[in-house]
C-alpha positions in Angstrom: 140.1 285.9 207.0 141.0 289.7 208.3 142.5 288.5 211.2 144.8 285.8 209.2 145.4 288.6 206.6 146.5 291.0 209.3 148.6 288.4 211.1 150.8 287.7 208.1 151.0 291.2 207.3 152.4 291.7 211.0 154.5 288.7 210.7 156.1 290.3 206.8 156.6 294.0 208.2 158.1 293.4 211.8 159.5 289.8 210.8 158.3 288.4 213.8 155.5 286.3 214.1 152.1 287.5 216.2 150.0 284.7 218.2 147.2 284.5 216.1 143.7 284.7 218.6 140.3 283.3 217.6 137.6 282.7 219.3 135.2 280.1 218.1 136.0 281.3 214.5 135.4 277.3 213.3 132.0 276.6 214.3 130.7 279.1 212.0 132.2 277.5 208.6 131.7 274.8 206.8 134.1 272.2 207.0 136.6 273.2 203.9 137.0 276.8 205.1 137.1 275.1 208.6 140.4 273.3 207.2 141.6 276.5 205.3 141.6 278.3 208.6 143.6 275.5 210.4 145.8 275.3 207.6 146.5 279.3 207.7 146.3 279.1 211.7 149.3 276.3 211.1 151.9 278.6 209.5 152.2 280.3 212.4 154.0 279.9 215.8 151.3 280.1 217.9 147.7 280.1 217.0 145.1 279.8 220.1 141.7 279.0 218.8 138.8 278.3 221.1 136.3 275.5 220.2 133.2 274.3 222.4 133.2 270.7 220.0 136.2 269.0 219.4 135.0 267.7 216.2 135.8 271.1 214.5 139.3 270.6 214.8 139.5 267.6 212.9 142.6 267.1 211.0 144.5 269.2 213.6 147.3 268.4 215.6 146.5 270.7 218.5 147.5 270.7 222.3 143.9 270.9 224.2 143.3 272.6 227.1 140.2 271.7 228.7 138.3 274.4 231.1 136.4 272.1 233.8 134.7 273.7 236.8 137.0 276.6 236.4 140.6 275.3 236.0 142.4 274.5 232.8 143.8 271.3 232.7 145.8 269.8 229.5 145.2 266.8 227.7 
């Protein structure tokens, strides 16, 4: 929740808006903060958030990148 609060706050004083990073923020909530965090993570331009089950991201639209045997390919 800081790091979504800060992002807007960056995004009202500069009027730009910052890529907003998490790192396997959603497998620690439950699932209705899981969806409040996407739906935050959504307002902005870019969000990257890291995931090691795809389940978390349900009701998502994101672009996945998978990491296999040390290369990223998209999917």
């Amino acid at each position: 929740a800081l790091k979504v609060a800060l992002a807007q706050w960056v995004k009202n004083v500069t009027g730009e808006s910052p890529v907003l990073l998490l790192d396997d923020a959603l497998s620690e909530l439950d699932a209705t903060r899981r969806q409040r965090l996407l739906q935050h993570a959504a307002q902005f331009e870019q969000s990257v958030l890291t995931a090691t089950d795809t389940k978390l991201l349900e009701g998502a639209t994101p672009t996945e990148f998978r990491v296999e045997a040390g290369r990223i390919a998209g999917s």
